[in-house]
matplotlib code that plots the C-alpha trace (Angstrom):
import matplotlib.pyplot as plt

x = [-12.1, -12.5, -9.5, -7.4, -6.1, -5.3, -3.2, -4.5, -2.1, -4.0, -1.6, -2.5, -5.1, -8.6, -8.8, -8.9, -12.6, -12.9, -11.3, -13.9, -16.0, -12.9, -13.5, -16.4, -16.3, -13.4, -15.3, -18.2, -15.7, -14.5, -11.4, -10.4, -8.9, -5.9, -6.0, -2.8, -3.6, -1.0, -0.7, -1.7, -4.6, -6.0, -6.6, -9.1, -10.8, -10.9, -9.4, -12.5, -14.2, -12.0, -12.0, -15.8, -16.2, -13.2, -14.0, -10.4, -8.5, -6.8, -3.3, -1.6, 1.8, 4.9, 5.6, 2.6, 4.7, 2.1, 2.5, 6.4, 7.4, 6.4, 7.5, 4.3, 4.9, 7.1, 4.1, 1.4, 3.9, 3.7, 0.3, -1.3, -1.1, -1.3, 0.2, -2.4, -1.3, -4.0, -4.2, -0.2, 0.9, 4.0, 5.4, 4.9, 6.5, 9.4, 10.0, 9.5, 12.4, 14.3, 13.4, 13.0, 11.1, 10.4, 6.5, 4.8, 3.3, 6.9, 8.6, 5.7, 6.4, 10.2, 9.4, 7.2, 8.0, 4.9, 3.6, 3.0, -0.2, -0.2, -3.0, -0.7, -3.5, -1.8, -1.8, -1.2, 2.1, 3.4, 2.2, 4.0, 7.4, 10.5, 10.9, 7.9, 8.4, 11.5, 10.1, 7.5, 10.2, 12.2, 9.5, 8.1, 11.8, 11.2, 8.6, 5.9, 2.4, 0.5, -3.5, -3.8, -3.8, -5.9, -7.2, -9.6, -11.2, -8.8, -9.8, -7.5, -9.7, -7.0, -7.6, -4.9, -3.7, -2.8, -6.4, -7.1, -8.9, -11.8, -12.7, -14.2, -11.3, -8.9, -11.1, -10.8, -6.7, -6.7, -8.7, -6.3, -3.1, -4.3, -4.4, -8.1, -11.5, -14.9, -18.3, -19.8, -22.5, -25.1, -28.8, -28.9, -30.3, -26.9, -24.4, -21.7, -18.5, -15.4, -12.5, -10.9, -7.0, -7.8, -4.5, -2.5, 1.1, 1.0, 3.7, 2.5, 5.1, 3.2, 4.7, 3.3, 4.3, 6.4, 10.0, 12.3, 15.0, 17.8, 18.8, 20.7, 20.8, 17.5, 15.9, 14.2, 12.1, 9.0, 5.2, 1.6, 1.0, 0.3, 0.8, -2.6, -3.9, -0.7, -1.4, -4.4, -4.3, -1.3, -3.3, -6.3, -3.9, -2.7, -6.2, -6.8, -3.5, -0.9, 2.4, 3.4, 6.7, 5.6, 8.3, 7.6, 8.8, 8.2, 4.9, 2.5, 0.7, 2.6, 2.3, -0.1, 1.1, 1.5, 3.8, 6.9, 8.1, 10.7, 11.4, 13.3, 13.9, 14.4, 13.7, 16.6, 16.2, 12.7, 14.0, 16.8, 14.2, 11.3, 14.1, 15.5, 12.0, 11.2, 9.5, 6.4, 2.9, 2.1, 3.4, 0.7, 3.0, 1.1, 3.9, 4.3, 8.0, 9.5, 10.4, 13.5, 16.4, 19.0, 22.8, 24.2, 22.6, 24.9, 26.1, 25.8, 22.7, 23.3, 22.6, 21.0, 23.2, 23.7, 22.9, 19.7, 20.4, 18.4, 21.3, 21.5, 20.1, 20.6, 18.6, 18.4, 15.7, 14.6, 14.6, 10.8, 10.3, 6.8, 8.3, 11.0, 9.4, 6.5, 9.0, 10.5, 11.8, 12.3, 10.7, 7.8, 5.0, 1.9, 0.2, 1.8, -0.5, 0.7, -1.3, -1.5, -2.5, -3.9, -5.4, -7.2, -8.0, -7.4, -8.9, -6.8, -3.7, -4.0, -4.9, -1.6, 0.4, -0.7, 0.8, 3.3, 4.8, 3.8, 0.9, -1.6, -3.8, -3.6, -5.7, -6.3, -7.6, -7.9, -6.1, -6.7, -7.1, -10.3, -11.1, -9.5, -8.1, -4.9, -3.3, -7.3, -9.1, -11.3, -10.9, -12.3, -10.6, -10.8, -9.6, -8.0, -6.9, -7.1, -10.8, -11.5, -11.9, -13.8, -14.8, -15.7, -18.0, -16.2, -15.1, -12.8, -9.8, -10.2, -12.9, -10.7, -8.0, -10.3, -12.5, -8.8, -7.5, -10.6, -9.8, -6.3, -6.9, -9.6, -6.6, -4.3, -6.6, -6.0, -2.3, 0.0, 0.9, 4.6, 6.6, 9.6]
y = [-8.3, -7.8, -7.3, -5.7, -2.5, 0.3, 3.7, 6.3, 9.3, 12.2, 14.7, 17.6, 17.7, 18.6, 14.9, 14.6, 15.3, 11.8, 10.2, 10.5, 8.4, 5.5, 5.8, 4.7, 2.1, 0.3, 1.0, -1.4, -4.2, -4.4, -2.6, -0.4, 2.8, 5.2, 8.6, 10.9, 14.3, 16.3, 20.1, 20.7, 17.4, 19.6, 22.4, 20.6, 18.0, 18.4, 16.2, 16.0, 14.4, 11.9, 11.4, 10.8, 8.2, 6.1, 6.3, 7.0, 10.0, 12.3, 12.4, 15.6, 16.2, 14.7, 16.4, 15.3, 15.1, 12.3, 10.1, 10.7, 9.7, 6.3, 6.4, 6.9, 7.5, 4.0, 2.6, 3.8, 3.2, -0.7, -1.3, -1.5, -4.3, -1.5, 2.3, 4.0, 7.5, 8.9, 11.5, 11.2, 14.6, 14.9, 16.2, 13.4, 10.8, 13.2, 13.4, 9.3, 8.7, 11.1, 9.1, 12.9, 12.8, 16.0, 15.8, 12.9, 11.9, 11.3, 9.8, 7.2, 6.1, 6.5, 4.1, 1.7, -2.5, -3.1, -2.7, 0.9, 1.9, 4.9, 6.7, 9.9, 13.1, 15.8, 17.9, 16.0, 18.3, 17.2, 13.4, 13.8, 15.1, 13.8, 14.2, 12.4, 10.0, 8.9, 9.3, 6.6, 4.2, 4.5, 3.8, 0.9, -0.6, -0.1, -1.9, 0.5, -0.6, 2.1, 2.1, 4.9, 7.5, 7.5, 9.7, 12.4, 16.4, 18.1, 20.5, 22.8, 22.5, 20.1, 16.4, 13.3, 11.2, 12.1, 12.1, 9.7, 6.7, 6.9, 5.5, 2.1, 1.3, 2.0, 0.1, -2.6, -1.8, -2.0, -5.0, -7.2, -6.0, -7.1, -10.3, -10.8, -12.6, -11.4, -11.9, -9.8, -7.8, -7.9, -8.9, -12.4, -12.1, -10.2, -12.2, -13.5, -15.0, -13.5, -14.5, -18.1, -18.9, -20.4, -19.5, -20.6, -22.4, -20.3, -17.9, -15.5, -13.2, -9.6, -6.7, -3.3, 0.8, 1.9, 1.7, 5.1, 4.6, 7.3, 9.5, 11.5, 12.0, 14.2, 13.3, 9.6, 8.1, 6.6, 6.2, 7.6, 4.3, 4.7, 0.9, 1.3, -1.8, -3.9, -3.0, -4.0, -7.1, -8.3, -7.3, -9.3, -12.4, -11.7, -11.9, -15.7, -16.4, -16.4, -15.4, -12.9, -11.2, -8.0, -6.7, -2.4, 0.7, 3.7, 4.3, 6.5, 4.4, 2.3, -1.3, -3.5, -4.7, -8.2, -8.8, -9.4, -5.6, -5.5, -2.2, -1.4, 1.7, 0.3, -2.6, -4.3, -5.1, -5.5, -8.8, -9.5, -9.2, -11.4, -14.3, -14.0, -14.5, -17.9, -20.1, -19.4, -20.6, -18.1, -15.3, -11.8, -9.2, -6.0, -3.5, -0.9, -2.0, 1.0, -0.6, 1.3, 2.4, 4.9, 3.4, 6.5, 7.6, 10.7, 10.8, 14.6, 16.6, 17.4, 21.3, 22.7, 23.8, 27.5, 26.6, 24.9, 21.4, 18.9, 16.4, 12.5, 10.1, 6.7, 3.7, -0.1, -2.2, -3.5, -7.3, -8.3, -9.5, -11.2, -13.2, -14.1, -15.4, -17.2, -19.2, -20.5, -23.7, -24.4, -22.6, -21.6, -20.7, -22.8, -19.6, -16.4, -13.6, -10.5, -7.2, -5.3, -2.0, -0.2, 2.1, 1.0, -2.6, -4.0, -7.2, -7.8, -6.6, -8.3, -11.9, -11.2, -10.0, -13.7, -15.6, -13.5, -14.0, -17.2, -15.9, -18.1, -15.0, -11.1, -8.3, -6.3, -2.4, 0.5, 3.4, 6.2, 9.5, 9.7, 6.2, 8.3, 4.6, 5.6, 6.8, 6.6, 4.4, 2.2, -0.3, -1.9, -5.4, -7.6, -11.4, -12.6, -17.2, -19.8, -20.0, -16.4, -13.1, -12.2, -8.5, -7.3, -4.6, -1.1, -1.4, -0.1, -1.5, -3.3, -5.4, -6.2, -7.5, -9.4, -11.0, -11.6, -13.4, -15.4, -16.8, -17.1, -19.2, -21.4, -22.1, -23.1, -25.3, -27.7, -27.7, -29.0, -27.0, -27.6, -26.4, -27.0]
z = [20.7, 24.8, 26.4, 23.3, 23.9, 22.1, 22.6, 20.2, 19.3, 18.0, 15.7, 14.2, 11.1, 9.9, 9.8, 13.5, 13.9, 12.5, 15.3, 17.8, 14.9, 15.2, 19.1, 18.9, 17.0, 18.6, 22.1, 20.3, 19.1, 22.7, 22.6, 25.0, 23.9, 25.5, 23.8, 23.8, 22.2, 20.5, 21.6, 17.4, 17.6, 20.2, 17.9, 16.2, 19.0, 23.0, 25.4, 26.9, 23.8, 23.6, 27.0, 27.7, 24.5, 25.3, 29.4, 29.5, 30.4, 27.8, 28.2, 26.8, 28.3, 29.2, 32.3, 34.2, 37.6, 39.3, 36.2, 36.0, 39.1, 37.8, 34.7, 33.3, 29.6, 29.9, 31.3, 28.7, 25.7, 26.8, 28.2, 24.8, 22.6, 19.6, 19.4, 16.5, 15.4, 13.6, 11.9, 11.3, 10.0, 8.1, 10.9, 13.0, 10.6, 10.4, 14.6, 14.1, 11.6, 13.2, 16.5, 18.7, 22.2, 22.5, 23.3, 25.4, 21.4, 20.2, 23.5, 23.6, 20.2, 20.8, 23.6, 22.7, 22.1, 20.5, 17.0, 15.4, 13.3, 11.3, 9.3, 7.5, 6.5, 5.0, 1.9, -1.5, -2.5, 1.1, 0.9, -2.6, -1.4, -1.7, 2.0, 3.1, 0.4, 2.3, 5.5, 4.4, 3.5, 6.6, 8.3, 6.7, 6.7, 10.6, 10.6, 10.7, 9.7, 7.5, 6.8, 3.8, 2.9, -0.1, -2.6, -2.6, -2.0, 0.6, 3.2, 1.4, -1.9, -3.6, -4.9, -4.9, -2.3, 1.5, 2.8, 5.4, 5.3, 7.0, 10.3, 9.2, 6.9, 9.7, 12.4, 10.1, 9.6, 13.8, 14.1, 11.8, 13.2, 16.5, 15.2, 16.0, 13.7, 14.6, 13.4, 11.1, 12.3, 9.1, 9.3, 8.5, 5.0, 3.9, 5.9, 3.1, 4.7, 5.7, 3.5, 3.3, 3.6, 0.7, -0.4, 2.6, 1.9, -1.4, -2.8, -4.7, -6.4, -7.5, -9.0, -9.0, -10.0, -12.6, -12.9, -13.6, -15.5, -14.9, -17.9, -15.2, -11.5, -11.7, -14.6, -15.7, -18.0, -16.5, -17.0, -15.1, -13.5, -9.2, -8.6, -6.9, -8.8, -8.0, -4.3, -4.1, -6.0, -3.2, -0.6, -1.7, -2.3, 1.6, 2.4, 1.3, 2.9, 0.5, 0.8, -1.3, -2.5, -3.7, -5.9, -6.0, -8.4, -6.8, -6.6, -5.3, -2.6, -0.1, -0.2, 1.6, 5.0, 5.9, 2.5, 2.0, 0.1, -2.3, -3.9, -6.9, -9.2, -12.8, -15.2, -14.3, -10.7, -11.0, -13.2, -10.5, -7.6, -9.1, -10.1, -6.6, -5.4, -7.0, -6.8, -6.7, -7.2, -8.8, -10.2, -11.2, -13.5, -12.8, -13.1, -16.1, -16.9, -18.6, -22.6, -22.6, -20.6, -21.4, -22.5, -21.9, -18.8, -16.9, -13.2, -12.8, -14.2, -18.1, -18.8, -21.5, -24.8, -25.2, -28.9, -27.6, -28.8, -27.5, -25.6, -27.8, -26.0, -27.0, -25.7, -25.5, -24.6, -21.0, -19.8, -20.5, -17.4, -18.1, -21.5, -19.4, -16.8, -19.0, -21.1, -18.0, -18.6, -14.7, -11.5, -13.9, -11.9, -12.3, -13.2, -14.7, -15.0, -17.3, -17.4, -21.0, -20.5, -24.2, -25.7, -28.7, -30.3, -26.6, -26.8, -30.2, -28.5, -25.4, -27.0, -28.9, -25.9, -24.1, -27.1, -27.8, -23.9, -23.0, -19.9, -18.9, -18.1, -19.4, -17.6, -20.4, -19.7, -22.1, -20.7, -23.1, -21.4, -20.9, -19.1, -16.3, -15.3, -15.2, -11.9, -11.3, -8.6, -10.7, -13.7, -16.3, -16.9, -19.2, -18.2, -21.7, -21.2, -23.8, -23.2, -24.6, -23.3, -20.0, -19.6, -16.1, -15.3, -13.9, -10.3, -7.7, -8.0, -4.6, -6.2, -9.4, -7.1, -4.9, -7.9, -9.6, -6.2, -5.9, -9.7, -9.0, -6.0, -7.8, -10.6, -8.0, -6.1, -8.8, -8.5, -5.6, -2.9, -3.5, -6.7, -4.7]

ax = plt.figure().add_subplot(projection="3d")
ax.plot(x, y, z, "-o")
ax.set_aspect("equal")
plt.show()
């Protein structure tokens, strides 16, 4: 890690007292640190803090008249191999889409050539707003790399997602967008190795989230899954090396850098995207695919009778996108994997479901309210193939991704790397 450098923007946020944490522990992986302080980020940690553990000065305004007359804030938004904005307030990733530099924290990012971090910290209600939520995809189509937020307790006395990650789990997000491998630091009795490319030359197609289907311009049909499973299972597939097209429905958490993100609304494109995506290796069905759409969907907001009829609705059935793409007669992938997410005989229905649509693989779950699996962050899996069914013990759903990539990748190594 010597010689990487890093410029840390500091917004506004209760979060911000973890950031002298981060300091440190980029100062002991060898990477030098630049801290800019936002007029709100100081509210809550001093520039002299951050100053003293990164052995750097503190810089907090744009009209610092020594640095100016050299351009300073050019200087400092290029000198780093890596901007980090952490904790990135709404507000911040609104002045960023909006591309204002109207304090030295938004004219260095306004500035910069080099790759953008961001860790977002804010209220649940704000991470969950419309606004935000189209912030976040501006952003990501920019280019911009996000580490979090996940969920938990808010200082505010809420739960849900908008909390930032903590420090190690955005060290770690640093460390790999600099591009850098490093030892790790376990006593010898718990060293284990770091990840394989075990995966490289692979293409792994994965979708994740729901998908809305429109019964007006304000109103859809939809389920209560987060895509937080999907997310993580392409993330852990990115981790062996693969390449993978991750084909998204709006959901709650943003994808996974370092994949290829494809986002769709409804049942439809979600088919058009993962056929425009082929071939693949491999292909891991983990989106809740709404069954139904509406035929006679509106394109202005239908109001309520005066006579309090309940407006006719009338539906037609969605592509099965996991059927379709496991009775493939060409650019089948060597391995289709289809999730089947019940609520009561779920080993029964799941062996069925495999059949039934022609999967190598189902990752069966039961999802009845009180598993608290769904929209949750852990699973219980069960791994259903022609040998019978596997169950798995509860986990995060980090672990079930990575213990699923692992089996994926010991299918595949089996197979030739080119399905042409």
């Amino acid at each position: 890690m010597l010689g990487s450098r890093v410029l840390l923007i500091v917004g506004g946020g209760i979060a911000a007292f973890k950031i002298p944490e981060l300091i440190r522990m980029l100062r002991r992986e060898g990477v030098a640190v630049t801290p800019v302080l936002t007029q709100a980020g100081a509210q809550f940690v001093t520039p002299l803090t951050l100053s003293a553990l990164a052995e750097q000065p503190c810089h907090t305004e744009l009209f610092d008249l020594t640095r100016e007359s050299e351009m300073g804030h050019i200087q400092l938004s290029r000198a780093a191999d890596l901007v980090v904005v952490a904790p990135a307030t709404a507000d911040l990733m609104a002045r960023m889409v909006a591309g204002m530099a109207n304090d030295l924290a938004s004219t260095l990012l306004l500035a910069t050539d080099k790759p953008v971090l961001i860790a977002p910290a804010m209220n649940v209600r704000m991470w969950q707003h419309a606004a935000t939520r189209r912030n976040r995809d501006m952003l990501e189509e920019d280019g911009i790399r996000f580490v979090g937020p996940v969920e938990g307790d808010m200082a505010c006395g809420e739960y849900g997602p908008g909390r930032m990650s903590e420090p190690e789990e955005i060290k770690e997000a640093i460390l790999t967008a600099l591009g850098r491998v490093r030892p790790l630091r376990l006593p010898p009795e718990a060293v284990v190795a770091l990840p394989s490319q075990r995966l490289a030359g692979r293409h792994v197609i994965v979708t994740s989230g729901p998908t809305h289907e429109p019964i007006d311009p304000v109103r859809y049909i939809a389920n209560r899954s987060s895509g937080a499973q999907g997310t993580a299972i392409a993330a852990a597939l990115r981790d062996l090396g693969a390449k993978v097209s991750f084909v998204t429905g709006p959901a709650e958490v943003p994808p996974p850098a370092g994949v290829d993100v494809i986002r769709v609304q409804t049942a439809v494109e979600m088919r058009h995207a993962v056929e425009t995506a082929l071939p693949a290796d491999a292909a891991v069905m983990a989106a809740a695919v709404a069954d139904w759409h509406v035929t006679n969907a509106q394109d202005h907001k239908i109001k309520k009778d005066a006579g309090g009829m309940a407006p006719s609705l009338q539906f037609a059935e969605n592509p099965d996108i996991l059927a379709w793409i496991g009775h493939l007669a060409q650019k089948r992938p060597a391995l289709v994997v289809g999730f089947a997410a019940e609520t009561d005989d779920v080993i029964a229905h799941a062996t069925a479901k495999r059949l039934r649509k022609a999967a190598d693989w189902i990752v069966a779950n039961d999802v009845s309210p009180a598993t608290g699996i769904m929209g949750g962050t852990e699973n219980a899996v069960t791994l259903i193939t022609e040998d019978g069914a596997e169950s798995w013990p509860r986990m995060r759903k980090e672990q079930v991704a990575a213990q699923l990539a692992e089996r994926i990748a010991d299918a595949l190594d089996h197979l030739p790397e080119d399905l042409g």
